[in-house]
C-alpha positions in Angstrom: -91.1 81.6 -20.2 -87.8 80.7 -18.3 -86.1 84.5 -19.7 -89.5 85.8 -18.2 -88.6 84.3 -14.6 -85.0 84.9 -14.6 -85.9 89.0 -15.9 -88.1 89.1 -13.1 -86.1 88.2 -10.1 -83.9 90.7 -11.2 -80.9 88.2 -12.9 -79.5 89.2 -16.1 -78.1 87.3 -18.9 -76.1 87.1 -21.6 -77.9 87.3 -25.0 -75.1 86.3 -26.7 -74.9 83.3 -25.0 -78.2 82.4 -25.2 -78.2 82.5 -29.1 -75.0 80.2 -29.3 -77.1 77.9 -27.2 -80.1 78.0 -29.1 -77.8 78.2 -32.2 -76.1 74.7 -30.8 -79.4 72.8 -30.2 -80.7 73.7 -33.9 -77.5 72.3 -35.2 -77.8 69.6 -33.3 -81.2 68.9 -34.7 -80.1 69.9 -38.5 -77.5 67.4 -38.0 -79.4 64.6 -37.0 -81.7 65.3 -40.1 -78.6 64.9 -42.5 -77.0 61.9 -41.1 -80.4 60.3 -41.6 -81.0 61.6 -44.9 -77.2 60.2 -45.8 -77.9 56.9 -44.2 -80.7 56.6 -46.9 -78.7 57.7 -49.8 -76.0 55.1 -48.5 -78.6 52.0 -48.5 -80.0 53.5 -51.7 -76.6 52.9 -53.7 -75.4 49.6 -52.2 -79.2 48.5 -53.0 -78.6 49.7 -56.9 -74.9 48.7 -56.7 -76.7 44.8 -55.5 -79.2 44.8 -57.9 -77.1 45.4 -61.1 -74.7 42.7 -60.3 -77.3 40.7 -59.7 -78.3 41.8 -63.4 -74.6 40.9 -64.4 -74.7 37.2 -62.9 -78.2 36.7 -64.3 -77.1 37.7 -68.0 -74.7 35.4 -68.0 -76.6 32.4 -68.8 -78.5 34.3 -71.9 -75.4 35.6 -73.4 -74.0 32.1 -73.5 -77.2 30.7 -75.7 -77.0 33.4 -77.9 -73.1 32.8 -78.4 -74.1 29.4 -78.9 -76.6 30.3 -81.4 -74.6 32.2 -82.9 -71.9 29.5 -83.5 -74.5 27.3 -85.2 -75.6 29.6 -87.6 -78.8 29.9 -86.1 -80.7 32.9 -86.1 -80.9 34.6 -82.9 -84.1 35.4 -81.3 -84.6 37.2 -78.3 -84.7 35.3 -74.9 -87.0 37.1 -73.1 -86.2 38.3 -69.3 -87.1 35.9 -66.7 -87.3 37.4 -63.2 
């Protein structure tokens, strides 16, 4: 619409230019989209990266009764997961 006014009053333009600028705004809008996208990834890995030490620090506990079971003698049977 805005090409249609300028056309009409007789201005001219550069088409060049106007495809860098419209070029520059779709960047602008592909960028965006990607920092967002590598935001998520980010949170996604430092949630999995959380959650498996979390794992670690919980094991520890089970590992020491079946060492200790172990030590005895004792058959080992399993300790089930509590969450």
């Amino acid at each position: 619409m805005e090409l249609q006014r300028i056309s009409a009053r007789g201005g001219d333009f550069d088409q060049v230019a106007l495809a860098e600028v419209l070029a520059a705004r779709e960047g602008a809008k592909v960028s965006i989209a990607r920092y967002v996208a590598s935001v998520l990834v980010l949170l996604g890995l430092c949630g999995a990266i959380w959650g498996l030490s979390g794992l670690v620090v919980n094991m520890g506990p089970a590992l020491k009764n079946v060492q200790e079971q172990l030590d005895k003698g004792a058959p080992v049977k399993s300790a089930g997961c509590r969450i």
